[in-house]
C-alpha positions in Angstrom: 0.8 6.7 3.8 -2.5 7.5 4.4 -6.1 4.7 2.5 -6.7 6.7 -0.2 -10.9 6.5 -0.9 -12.6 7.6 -4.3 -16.0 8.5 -3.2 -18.3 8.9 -6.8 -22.0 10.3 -5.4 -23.7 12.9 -7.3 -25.3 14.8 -4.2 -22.9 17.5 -3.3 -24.4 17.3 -0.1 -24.2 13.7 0.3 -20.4 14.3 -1.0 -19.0 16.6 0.7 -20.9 15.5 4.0 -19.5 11.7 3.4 -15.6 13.3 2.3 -15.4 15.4 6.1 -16.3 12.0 8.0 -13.3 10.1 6.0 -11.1 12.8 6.7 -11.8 13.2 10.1 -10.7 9.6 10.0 -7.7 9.7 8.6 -8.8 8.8 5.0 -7.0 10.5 2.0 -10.5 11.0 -0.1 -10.5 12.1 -4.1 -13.8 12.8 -4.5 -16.3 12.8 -8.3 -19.8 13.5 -9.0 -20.7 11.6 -12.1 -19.5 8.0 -12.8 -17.5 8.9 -16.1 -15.1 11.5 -14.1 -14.6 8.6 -11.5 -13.1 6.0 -13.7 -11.1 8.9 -14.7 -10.4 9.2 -11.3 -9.8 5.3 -10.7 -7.1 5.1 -13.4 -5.1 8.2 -12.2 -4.9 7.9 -8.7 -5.6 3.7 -7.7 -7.0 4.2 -5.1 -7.0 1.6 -1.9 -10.9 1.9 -2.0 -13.6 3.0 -4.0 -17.2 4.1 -2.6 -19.9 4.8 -5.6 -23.6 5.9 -5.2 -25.7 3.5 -7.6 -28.0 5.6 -9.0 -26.4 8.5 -10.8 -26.9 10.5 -14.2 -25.3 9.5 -16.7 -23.3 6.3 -15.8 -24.8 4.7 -13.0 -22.6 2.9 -10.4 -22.9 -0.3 -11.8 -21.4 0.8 -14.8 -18.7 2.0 -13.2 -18.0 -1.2 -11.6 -18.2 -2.7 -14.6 -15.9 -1.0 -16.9 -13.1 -1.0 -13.9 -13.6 -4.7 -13.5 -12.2 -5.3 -17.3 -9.0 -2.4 -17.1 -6.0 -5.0 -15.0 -4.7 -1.8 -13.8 -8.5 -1.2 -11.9 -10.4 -4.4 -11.5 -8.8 -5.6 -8.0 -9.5 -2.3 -6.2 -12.6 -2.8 -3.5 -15.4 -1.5 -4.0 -18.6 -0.4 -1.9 -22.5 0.4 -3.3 -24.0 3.5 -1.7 -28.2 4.1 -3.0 -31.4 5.4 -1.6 -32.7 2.0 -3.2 -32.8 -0.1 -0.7 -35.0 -2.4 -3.7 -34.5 -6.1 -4.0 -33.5 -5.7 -7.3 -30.1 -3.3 -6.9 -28.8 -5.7 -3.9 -29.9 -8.7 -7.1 -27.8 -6.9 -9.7 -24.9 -5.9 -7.3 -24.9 -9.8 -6.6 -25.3 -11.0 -10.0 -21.7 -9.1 -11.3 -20.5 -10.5 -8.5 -20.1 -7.8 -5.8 -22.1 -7.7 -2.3 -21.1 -4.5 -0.8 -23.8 -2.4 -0.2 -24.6 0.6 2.2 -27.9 1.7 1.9 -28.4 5.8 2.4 -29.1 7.3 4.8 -26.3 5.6 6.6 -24.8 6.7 9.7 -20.7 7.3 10.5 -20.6 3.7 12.4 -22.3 1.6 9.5 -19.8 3.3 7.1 -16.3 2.7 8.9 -17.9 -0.9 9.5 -18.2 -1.5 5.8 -15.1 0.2 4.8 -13.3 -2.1 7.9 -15.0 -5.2 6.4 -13.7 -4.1 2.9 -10.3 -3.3 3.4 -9.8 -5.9 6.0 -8.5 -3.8 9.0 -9.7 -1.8 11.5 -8.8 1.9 11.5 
């Protein structure tokens, strides 16, 4: 069975760009462009990883993170930062609830395997 990948990022672009690389992998991706439609997503599908942009309308990405961490069903699923901002203070507040994974945009196809490798603990 196929790593199954919720990718949350606002920019359709950015999306659908991001969801073709992870296919062409061999990633199963479930794909949602504001934050509230991808805790939806979380919860009905439990995915083996979760990629969310930061900075979003709405909910931002750290809100996201933090509403999964307190649902048992959600909280132990990986999870990896994607912004524009590559500011001090997101890589601060992505340490301080306790998560360090962070990909700063524009990334390229190597740095994003690496992190989802590093993640998931396995190579593809």
């Amino acid at each position: 069975m196929p790593t199954t990948i919720l990718f949350i990022e606002d920019n359709t672009d950015i999306r659908e760009n991001t969801t073709e690389l992870l296919e062409l992998e061999g990633y199963q991706v479930i794909t949602a462009d504001n934050g509230t439609d991808g805790i939806s997503m979380a919860k009905l599908h439990h995915p083996n990883l979760i990629i969310s942009d930061v900075v979003m309308r709405g909910m931002d990405g750290f809100e996201v993170f933090e509403l999964l961490l307190l649902d048992h069903n959600t909280r132990d699923i990986p999870f990896i930062f994607t912004s524009a901002m590559s500011e001090r203070s997101h890589m601060e507040k992505a340490l301080s609830i306790g998560y360090c994974n962070y990909l700063v945009k524009p990334y390229d196809d190597k740095d994003l395997f690496l992190i989802i490798e590093k993640v998931l603990g396995f190579p593809r």
